[in-house]
C-alpha positions as CSV (number, residue, x, y, z in Angstrom):
1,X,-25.2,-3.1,-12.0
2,X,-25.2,1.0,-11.6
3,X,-28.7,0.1,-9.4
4,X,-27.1,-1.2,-6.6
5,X,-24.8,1.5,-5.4
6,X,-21.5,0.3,-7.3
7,X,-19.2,3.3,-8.5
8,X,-18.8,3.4,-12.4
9,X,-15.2,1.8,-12.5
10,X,-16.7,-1.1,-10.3
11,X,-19.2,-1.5,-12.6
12,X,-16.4,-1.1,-16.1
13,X,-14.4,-3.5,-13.6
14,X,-17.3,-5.8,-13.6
15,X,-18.3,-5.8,-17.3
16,X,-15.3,-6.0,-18.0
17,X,-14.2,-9.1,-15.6
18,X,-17.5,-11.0,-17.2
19,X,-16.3,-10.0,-21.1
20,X,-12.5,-11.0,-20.1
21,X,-13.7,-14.4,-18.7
22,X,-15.8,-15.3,-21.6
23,X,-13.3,-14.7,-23.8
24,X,-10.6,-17.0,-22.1
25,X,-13.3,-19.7,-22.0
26,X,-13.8,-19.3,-25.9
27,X,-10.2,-19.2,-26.5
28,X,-9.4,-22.2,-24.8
29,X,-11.4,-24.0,-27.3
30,X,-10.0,-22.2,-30.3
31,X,-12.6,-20.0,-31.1
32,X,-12.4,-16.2,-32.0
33,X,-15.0,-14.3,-31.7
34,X,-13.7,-11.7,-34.1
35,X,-16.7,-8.8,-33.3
36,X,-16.7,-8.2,-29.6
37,X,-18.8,-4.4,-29.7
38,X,-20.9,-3.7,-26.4
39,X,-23.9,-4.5,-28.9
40,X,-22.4,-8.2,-28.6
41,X,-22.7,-8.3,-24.9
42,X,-25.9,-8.6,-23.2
43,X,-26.9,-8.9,-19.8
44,X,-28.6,-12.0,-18.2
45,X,-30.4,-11.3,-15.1
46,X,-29.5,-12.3,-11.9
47,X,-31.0,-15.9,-10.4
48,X,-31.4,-14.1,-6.9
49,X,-31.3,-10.7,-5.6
50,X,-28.2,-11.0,-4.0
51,X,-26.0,-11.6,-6.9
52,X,-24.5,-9.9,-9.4
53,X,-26.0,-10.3,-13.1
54,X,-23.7,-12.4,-16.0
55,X,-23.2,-10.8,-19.1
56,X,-23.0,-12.9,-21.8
57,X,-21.1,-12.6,-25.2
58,X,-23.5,-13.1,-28.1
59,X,-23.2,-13.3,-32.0
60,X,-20.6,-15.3,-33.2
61,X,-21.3,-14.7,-37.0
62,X,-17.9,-13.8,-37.3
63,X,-16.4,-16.5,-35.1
64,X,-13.7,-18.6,-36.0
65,X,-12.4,-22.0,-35.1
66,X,-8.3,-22.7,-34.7
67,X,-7.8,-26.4,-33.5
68,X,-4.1,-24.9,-33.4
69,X,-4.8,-22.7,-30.2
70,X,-6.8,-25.4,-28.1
71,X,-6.1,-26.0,-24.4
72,X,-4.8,-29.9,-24.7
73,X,-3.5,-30.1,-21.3
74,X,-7.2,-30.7,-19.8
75,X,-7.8,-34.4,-19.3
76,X,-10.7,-34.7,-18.2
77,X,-12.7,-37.4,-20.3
78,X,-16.3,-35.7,-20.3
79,X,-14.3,-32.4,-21.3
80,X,-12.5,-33.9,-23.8
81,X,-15.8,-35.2,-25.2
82,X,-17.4,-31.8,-25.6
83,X,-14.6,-30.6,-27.2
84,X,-14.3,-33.2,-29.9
85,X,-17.8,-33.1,-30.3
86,X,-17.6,-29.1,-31.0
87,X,-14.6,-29.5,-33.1
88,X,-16.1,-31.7,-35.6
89,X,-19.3,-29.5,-35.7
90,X,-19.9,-28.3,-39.5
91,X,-20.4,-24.9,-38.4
92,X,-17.3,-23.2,-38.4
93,X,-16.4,-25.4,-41.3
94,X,-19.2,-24.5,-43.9
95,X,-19.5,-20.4,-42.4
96,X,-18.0,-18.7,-45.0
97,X,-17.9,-20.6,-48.5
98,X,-15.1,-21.1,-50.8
99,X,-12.8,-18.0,-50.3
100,X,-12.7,-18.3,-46.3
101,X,-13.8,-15.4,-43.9
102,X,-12.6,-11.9,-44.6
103,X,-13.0,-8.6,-43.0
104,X,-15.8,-8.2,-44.3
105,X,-17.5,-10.1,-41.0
106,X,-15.9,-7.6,-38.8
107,X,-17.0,-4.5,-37.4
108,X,-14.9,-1.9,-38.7
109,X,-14.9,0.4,-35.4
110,X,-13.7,-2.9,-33.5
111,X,-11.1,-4.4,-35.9
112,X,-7.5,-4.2,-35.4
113,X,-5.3,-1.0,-36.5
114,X,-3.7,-3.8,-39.3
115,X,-6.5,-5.3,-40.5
116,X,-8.5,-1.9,-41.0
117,X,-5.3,-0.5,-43.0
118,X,-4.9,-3.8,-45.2
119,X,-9.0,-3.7,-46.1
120,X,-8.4,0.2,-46.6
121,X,-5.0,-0.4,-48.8
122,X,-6.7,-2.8,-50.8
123,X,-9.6,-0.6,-51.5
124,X,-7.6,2.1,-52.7
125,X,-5.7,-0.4,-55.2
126,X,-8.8,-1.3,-56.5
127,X,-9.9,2.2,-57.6
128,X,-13.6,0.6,-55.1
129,X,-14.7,4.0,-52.6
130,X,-17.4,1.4,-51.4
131,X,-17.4,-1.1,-48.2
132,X,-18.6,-3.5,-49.9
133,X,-15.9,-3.8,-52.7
134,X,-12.7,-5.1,-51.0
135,X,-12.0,-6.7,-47.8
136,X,-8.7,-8.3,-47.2
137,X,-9.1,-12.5,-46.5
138,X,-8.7,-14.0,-43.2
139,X,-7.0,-16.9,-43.3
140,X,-7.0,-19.2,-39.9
141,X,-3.1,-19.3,-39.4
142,X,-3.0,-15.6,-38.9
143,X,-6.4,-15.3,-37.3
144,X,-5.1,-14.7,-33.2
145,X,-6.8,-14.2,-29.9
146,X,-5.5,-10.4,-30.2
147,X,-8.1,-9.6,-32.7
148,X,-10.9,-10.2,-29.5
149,X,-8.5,-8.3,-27.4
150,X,-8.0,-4.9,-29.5
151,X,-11.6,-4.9,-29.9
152,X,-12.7,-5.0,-25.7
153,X,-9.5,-2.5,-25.5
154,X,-11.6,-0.4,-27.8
155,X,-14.7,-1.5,-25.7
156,X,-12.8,-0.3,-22.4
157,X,-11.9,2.6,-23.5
158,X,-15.1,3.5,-24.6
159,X,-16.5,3.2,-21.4
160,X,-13.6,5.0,-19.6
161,X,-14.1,7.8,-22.1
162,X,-18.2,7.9,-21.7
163,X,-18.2,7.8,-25.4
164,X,-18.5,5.6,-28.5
165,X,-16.0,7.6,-30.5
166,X,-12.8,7.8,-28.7
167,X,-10.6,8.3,-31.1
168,X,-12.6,11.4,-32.7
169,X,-12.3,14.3,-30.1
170,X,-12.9,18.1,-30.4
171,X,-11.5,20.2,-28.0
172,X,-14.5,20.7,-25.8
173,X,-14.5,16.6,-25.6
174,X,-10.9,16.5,-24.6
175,X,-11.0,19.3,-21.5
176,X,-14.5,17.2,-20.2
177,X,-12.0,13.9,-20.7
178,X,-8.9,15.8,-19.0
179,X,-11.8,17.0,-15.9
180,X,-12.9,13.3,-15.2
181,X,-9.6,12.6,-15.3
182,X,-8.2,15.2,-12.7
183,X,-11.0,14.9,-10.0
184,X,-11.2,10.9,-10.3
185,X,-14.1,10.1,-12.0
């Protein structure tokens, strides 16, 4: 998108338009997609050289299904077709076994403040230093659409900030930061 001429926020507007709009599709059928990172969004090339290229969100190892948070008020037969047809599908159902999806299928950067704390609490009651040794259970009542959205906050921010750490800032980071800031990018 930078190759045609566009300034960097049309181009965070843009990715971020694309990410935003895939997301609201998703939710709409109850899915979350529970590890939106920019290495979870690719870029599909444009059809013609006039338009813009789609990016695309990819990976939904994590995802999770919530007939709860479906859009009913479509009515449209061959819509409503597709959506009972993905809503019966296995593959949400059989994803994660017997004790339900945990954050353990989350990328730690991405997750929510809460979740990140609970996973962290309950390593630190188990006496476990390791990642792999306690991870605080998911359960789909609690499982919202605001898990997709702290993580493309964090996503934005990230490419605001020109950096994939933007909550870990030296001094030296913060005056380049507090620069772009003052003379508008």
């Amino acid at each position: 998108m930078k190759s045609n001429g566009d300034d960097t926020y049309t181009v965070i507007r843009d990715i971020m338009y694309n990410v935003l709009n895939g997301l609201k599709q998703i939710h709409e059928r109850g899915v979350t997609h529970r590890d939106i990172k920019p290495s979870n969004i690719v870029v599909r090339r444009s059809r013609s050289p006039t338009s813009r290229p789609m990016l695309k969100l990819v990976d939904f190892g994590s995802a999770m299904y919530s007939h709860k948070r479906r859009n009913n008020d479509n009515d449209n037969d061959d819509s409503n077709k597709r959506e009972e047809s993905f809503k019966s599908s296995t593959f949400f159902e059989n994803m994660y076994g017997l004790d339900g999806p945990t954050t353990y299928d989350m990328t730690e950067k991405y997750m929510p403040l809460d979740l990140r704390i609970q996973t962290l609490l309950l390593k630190v009651s188990n006496g476990k230093n390791s990642r792999d040794d306690a991870f605080v259970p998911v359960v789909s009542d609690e499982m919202t659409t605001s898990i997709d959205m702290w993580s493309t906050g964090i996503v934005l921010l990230e490419m605001i900030l020109g950096t994939d750490t933007p909550f870990q800032m030296n001094g030296k980071k913060r005056l380049k930061i507090k620069r772009r800031i003052l003379k508008g990018y």
